[in-house]
C-alpha positions as CSV (number, residue, x, y, z in Angstrom):
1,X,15.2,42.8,8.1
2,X,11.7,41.8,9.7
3,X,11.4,38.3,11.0
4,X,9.1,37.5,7.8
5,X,11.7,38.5,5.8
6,X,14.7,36.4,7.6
7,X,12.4,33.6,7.5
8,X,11.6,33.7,3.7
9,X,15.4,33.8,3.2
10,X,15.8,31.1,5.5
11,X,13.9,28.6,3.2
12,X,15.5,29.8,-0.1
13,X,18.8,29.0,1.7
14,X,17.9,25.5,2.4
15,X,16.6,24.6,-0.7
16,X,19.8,25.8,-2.4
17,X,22.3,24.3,0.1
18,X,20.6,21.1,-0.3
19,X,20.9,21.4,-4.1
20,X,24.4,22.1,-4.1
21,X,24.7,18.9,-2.0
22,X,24.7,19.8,1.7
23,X,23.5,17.3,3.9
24,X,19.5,17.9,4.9
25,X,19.8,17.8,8.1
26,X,22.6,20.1,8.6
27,X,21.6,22.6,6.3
28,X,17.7,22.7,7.9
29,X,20.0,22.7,11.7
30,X,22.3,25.2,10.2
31,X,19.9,28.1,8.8
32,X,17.3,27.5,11.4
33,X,20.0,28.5,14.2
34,X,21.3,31.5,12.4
35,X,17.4,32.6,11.6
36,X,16.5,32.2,15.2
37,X,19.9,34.4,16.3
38,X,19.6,36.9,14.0
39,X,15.5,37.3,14.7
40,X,15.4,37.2,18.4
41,X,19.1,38.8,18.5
42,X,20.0,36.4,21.5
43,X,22.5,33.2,20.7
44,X,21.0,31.5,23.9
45,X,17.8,31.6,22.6
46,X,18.8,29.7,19.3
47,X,20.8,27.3,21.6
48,X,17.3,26.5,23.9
49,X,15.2,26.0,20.5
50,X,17.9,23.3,19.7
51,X,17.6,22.0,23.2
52,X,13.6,21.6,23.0
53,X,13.9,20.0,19.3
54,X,16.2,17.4,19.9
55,X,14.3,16.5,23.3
56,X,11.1,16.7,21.8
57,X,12.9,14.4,18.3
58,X,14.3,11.9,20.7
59,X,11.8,10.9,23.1
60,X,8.3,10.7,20.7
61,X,7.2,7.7,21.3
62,X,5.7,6.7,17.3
63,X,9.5,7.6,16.2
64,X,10.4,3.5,17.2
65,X,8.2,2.8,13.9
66,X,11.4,4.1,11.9
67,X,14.2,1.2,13.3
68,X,11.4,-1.6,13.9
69,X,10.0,-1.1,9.9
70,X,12.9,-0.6,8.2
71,X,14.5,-3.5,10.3
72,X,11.6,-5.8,9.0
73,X,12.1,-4.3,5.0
74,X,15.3,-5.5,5.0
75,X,15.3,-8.9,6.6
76,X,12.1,-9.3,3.7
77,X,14.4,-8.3,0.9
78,X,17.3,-10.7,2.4
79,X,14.5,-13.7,2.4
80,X,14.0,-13.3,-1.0
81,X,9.7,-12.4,-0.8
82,X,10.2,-10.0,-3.6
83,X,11.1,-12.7,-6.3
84,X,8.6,-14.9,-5.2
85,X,5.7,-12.7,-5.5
86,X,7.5,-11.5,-8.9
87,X,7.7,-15.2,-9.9
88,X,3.4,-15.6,-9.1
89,X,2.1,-12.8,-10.6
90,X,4.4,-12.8,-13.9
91,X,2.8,-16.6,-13.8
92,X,-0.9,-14.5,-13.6
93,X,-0.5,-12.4,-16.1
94,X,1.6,-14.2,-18.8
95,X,-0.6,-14.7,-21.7
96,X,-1.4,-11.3,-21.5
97,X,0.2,-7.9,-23.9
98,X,2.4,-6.5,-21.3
99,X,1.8,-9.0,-19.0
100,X,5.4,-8.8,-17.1
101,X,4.4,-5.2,-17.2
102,X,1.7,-5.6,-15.2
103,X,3.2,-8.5,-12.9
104,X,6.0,-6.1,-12.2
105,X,3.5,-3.1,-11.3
106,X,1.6,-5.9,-8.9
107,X,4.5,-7.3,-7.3
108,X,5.5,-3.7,-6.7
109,X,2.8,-2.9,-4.8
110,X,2.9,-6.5,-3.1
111,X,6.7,-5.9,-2.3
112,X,5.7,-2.1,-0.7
113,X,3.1,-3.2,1.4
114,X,5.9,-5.2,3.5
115,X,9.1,-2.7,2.9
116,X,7.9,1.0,2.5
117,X,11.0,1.8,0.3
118,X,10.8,2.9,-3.2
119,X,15.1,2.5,-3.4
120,X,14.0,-1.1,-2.2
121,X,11.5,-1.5,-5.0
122,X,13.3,0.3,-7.7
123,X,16.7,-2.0,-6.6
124,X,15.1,-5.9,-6.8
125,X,13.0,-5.1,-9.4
126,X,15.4,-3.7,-12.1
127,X,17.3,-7.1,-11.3
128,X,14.4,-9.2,-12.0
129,X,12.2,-7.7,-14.2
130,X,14.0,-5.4,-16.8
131,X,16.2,-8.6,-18.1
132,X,13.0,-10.6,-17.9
133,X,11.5,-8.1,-20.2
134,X,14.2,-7.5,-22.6
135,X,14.1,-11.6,-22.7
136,X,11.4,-10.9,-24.8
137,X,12.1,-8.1,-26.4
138,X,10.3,-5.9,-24.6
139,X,10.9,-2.0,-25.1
140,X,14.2,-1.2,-23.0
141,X,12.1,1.9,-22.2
142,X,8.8,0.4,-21.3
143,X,11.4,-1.7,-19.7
144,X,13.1,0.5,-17.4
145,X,10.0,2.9,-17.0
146,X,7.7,0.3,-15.6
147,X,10.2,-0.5,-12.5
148,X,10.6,3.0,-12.2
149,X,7.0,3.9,-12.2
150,X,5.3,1.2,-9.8
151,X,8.8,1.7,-7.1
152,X,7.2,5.0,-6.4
153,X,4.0,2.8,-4.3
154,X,6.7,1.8,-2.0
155,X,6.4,5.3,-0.3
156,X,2.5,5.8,-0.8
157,X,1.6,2.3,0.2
158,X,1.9,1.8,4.3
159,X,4.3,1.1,6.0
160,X,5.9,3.8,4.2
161,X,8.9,5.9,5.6
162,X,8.1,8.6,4.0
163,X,4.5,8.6,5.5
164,X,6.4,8.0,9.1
165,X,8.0,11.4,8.4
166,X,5.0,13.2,7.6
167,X,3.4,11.8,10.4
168,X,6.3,13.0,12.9
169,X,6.2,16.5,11.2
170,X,2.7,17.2,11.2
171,X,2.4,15.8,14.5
172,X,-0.5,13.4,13.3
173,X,-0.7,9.3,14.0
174,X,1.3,6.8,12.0
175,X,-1.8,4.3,12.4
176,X,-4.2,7.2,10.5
177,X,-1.6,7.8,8.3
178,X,-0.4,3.8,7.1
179,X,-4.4,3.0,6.9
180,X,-5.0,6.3,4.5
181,X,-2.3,5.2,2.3
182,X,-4.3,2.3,1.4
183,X,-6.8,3.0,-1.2
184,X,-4.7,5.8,-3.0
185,X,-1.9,3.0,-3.1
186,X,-4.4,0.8,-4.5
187,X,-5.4,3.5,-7.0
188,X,-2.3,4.2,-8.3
189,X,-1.5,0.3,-8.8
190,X,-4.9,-0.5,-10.6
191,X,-4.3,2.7,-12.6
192,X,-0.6,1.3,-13.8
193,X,-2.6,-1.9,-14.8
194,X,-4.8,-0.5,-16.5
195,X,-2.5,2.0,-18.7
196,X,-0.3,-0.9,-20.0
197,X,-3.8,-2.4,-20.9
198,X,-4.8,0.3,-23.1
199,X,-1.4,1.0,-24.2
200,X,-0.8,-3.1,-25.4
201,X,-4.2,-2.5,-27.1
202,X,-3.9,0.6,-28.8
203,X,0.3,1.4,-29.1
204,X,1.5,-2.1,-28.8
205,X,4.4,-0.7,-30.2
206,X,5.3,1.5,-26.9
207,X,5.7,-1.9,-24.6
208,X,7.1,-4.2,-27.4
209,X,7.2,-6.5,-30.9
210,X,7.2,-9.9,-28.6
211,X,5.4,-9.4,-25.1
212,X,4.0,-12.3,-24.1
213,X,5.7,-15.2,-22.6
214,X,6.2,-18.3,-24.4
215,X,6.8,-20.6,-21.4
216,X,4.1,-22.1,-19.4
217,X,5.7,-22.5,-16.0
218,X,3.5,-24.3,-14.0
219,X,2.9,-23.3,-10.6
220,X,0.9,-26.0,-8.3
221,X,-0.9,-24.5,-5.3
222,X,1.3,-26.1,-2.7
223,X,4.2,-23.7,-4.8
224,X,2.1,-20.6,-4.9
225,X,0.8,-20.9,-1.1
226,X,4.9,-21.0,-0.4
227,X,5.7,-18.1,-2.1
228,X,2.7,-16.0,-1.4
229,X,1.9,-16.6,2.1
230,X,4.7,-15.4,4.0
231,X,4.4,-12.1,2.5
232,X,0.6,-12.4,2.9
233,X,0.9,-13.6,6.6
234,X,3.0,-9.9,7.4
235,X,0.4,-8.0,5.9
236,X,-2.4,-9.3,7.5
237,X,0.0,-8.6,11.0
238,X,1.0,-5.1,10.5
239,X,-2.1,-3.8,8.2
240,X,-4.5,-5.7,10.0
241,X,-3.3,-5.2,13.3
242,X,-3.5,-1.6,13.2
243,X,-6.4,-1.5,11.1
244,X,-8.6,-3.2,13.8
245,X,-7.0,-1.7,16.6
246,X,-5.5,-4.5,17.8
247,X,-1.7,-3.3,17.4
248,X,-0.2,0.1,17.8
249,X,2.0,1.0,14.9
250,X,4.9,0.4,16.9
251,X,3.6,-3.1,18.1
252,X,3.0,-3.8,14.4
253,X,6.6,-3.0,13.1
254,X,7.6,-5.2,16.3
255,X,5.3,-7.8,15.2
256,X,6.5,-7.6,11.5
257,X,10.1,-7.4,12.2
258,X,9.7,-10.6,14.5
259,X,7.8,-12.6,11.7
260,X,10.3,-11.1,8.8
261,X,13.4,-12.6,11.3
262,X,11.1,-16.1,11.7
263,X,10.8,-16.2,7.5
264,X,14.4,-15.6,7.0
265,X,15.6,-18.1,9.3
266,X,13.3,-20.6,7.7
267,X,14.1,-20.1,4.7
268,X,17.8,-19.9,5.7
269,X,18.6,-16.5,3.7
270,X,20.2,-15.0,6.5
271,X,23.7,-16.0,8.3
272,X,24.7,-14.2,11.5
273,X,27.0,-12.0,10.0
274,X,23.8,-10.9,7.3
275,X,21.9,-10.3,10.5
276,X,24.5,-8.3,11.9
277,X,24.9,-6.0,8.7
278,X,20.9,-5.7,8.8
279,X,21.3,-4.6,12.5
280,X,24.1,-2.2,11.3
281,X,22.0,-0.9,8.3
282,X,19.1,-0.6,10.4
283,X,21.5,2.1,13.1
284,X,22.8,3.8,10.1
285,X,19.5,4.6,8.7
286,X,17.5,5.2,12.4
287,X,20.1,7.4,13.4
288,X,19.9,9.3,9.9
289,X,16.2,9.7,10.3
290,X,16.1,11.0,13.7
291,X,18.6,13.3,12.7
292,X,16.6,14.8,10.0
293,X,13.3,15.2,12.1
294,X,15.1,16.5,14.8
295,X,16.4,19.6,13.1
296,X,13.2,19.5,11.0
297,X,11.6,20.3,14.2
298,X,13.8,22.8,14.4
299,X,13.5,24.6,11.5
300,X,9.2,24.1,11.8
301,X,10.3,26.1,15.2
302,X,12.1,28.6,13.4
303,X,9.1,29.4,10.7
304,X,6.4,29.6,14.0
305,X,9.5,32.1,15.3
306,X,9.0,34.3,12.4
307,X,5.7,34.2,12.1
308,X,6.0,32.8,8.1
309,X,3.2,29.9,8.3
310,X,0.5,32.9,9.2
311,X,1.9,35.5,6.7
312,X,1.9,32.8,3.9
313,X,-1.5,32.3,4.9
314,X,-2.8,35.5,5.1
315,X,-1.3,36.4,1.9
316,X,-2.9,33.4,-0.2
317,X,-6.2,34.0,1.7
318,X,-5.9,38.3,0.5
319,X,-5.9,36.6,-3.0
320,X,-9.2,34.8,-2.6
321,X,-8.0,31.9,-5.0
322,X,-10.1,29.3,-2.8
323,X,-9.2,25.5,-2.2
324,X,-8.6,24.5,-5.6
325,X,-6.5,27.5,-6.9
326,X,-4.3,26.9,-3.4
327,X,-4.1,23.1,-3.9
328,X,-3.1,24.3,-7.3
329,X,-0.1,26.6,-6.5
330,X,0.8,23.8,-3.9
331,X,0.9,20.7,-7.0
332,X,3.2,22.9,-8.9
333,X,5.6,23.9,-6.0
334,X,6.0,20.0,-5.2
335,X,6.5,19.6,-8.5
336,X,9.1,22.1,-8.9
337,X,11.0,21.2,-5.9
338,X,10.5,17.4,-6.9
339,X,12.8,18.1,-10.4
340,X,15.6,19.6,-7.3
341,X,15.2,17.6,-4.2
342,X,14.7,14.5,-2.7
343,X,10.9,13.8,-1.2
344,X,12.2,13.7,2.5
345,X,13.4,17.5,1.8
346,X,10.5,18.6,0.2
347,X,7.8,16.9,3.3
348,X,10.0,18.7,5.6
349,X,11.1,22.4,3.8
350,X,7.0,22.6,2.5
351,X,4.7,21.2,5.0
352,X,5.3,24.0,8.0
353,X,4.7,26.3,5.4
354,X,1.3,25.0,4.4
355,X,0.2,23.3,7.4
356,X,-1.4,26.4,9.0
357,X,-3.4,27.1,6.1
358,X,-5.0,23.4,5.2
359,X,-5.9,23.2,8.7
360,X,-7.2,26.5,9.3
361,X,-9.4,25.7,6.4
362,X,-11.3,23.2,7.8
363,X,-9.3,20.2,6.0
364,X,-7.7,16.8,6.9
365,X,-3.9,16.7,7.5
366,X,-3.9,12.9,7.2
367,X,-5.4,13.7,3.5
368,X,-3.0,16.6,2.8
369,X,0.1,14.2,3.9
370,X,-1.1,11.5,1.1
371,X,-1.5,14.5,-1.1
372,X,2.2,16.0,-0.1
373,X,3.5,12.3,-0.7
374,X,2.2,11.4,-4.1
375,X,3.4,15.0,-5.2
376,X,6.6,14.9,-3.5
377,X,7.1,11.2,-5.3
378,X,6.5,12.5,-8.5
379,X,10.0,13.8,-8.0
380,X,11.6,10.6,-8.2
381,X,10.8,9.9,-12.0
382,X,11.7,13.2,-13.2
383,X,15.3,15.1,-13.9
384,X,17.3,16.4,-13.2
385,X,17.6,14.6,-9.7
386,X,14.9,11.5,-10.3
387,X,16.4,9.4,-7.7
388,X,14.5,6.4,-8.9
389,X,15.7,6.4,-12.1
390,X,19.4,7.1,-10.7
391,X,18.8,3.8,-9.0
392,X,18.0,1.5,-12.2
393,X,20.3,2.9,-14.0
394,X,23.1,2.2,-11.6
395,X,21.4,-1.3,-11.0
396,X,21.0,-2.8,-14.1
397,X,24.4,-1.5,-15.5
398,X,23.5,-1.9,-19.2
399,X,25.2,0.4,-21.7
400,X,22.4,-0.3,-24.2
401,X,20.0,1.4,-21.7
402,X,20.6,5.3,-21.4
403,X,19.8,7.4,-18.1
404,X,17.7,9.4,-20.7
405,X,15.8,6.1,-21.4
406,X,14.9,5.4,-18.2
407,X,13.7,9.3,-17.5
408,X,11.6,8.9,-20.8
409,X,10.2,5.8,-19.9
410,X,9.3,6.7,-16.7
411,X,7.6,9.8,-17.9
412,X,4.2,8.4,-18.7
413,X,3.9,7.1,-15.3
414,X,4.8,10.5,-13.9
415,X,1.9,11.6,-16.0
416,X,-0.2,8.5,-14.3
417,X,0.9,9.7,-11.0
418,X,0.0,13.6,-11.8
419,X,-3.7,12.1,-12.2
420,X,-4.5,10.2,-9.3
421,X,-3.3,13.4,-7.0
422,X,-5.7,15.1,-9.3
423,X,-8.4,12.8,-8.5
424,X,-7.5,11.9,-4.6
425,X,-7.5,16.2,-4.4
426,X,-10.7,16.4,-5.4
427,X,-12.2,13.3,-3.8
428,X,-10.2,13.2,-0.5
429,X,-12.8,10.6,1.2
430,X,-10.7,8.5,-0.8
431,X,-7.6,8.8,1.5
432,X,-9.6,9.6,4.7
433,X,-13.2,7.5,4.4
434,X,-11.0,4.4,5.4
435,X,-10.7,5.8,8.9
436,X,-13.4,7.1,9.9
């Protein structure tokens, strides 16, 4: 076989070890080093590919974003910031159709913009919100799709780990890529918003027979300013720190994680043996990550080895489709893959592929990673994998709520989600006029 050819098998492998449940990283590590022996014929050359990837995974630099963020999403969760800013905006929009709805969708993107985990999201909300909702006989489907749909801005809107990942693969900056992820985050949210608008106003019956809130809770401003402005006070560090240049994205996620510690202790959330667990949690995952960019270097490696990324370019170009009918094949293989594998797996089994082409055609790969993100999320709201919807399900424990509720419900948002890639594809200043 020709080294196009091994190299083609190479990624069909992957994608169905990792659907019959081999561990990513192993199975990118695994097939890479066979592809690499069996091209070059020479077992010492596969063993100095792994040699260069794992020097080249362990000592980048940006990579301490991954510990120092997901360090500072957990000691937020543990302080409680997610049911505060729940608590305010359910308070905002409570005489409103749909109005916990839309305060779940807002504290969503709220909650993301200091964790950068859509598990996260999809975890605390189903706890707060679905019961809140089904107080008032909300739809168990609105119910359940609504937490489902807005988790997803977790991974879109910076700090995002998923956004990290793409960063470390495509070898572009976190800073670029965290203030990109801004307005498309923002677009997605105000697009949510704006769907349960027009759904309580046309098909009330899709959210509910009783959806507004009967209580009044008042909130004075002393109570609002003490729920609000911790979360407030991190964005404003790690956002506008690296916005204006004066943080690195590492310095942020140090900055962050720092505050995040402060907040908890204040607020006396967290014991020693809570911050030792986080400290645990935090290895487990680091060490979990680095693992899966290091033999995702690898496996980018083994494609430049066998020449795949230029022959997959070639071949598209031979067809003349142009951007759109290239972005269009692309939409639909991230959304194919996204019904079979996580979002991690797809950002690291498609973008070698790809890369070669966007950026030999004159493109930004800070836009195509938003682009490869949002598509890749899609996955998480549909079957059969929909690891989202896995999450509520298993969360709220309710036998009155089906996993095929929750995959129904989220399905509209999907849909939502399916439109704003549209749009941010063919308006990319939208991801990229930030920066410049």
């Amino acid at each position: 076989m020709s080294p196009v050819e091994i190299g083609a098998l190479s990624v069909v492998a992957i994608v169905v070890l990792i659907y019959f449940g081999m561990y990513i990283p192993v199975a990118l590590g695994l097939v890479s080093f066979i592809s690499i022996w069996l091209i070059s014929g020479k077992l010492v050359l596969a063993f100095n590919f792994l040699r260069v990837a794992v020097g080249d995974g362990v000592t980048e630099y940006e990579f301490a974003t991954i510990p120092l963020f997901t360090v500072m999403g957990l000691l937020v969760s543990r302080a409680g910031l997610g049911t505060d800013i729940y608590t305010v905006m359910n308070r905002a929009f409570r005489k409103v159709t749909g109005g916990i709805g839309m305060a779940t969708v807002g504290a969503n993107a709220v909650f993301a913009a200091v964790t950068g985990s859509s598990i996260a999201s999809a975890s605390v909300f189903t706890r707060i919100s679905v019961p809140e909702m089904r107080r008032f006989d909300y739809n168990p489907r609105f119910a359940v799709g609504v937490v489902a749909g807005s988790s997803v801005l977790g991974m879109i809107i910076p700090p995002s780990a998923m956004l990290i990942i793409y960063a470390l693969v495509a070898e572009q900056s976190v800073g670029e890529m965290f203030i990109a992820g801004i307005i498309p985050g923002l677009c997605l949210t105000v697009a949510y918003i704006v769907a349960i608008v027009l759904v309580g106003r046309f098909w009330p019956s899709f959210i509910g027979t009783r959806t507004r809130q009967a209580e009044d809770i008042p909130l004075t401003a002393l109570q609002i300013l003490d729920k609000t402005g911790p979360t407030v006070l991190l964005i404003v560090i790690v956002l506008g720190g690296i916005y204006t240049g004066w943080l690195t994205p590492v310095e942020a996620g140090a900055a962050g994680a720092l505050v995040a510690l402060l907040i908890a202790m204040a607020r006396r959330s967290i014991t020693w043996q809570g911050l030792w667990r986080t400290a645990i949690e935090t290895g487990y995952i680091t060490a979990s990550i680095l693992f899966l960019i290091t033999m995702a270097s690898l496996y980018s490696r083994m494609l430049g080895f066998a020449g795949l990324p230029d022959q997959l370019d070639a071949l598209l170009q031979s067809y003349d489709l142009g951007f759109f009918g290239i972005m269009v094949i692309y939409v639909v293989l991230m959304l194919f893959l996204g019904t079979l594998l996580d979002t991690a797996s797809i950002i690291l089994i498609v973008v070698p592929l790809f890369i070669t082409l966007i950026e030999s055609m004159g493109h930004s790969l800070v836009w195509f990673g938003l682009v490869t993100v949002i598509g890749a999320e899609i996955g998480l709201l549909t079957p059969p994998l929909g690891i989202s919807c896995f999450v509520i399900k298993a969360t709220l424990n309710d036998p009155e709520i089906s996993l095929k509720d929750v995959f129904l419900g989220a399905l509209p948002f999907a849909v939502i989600m399916l439109f704003v890639l549209i749009i941010l594809i063919r308006y990319p200043v939208l991801s990229t006029g930030i920066i410049h």
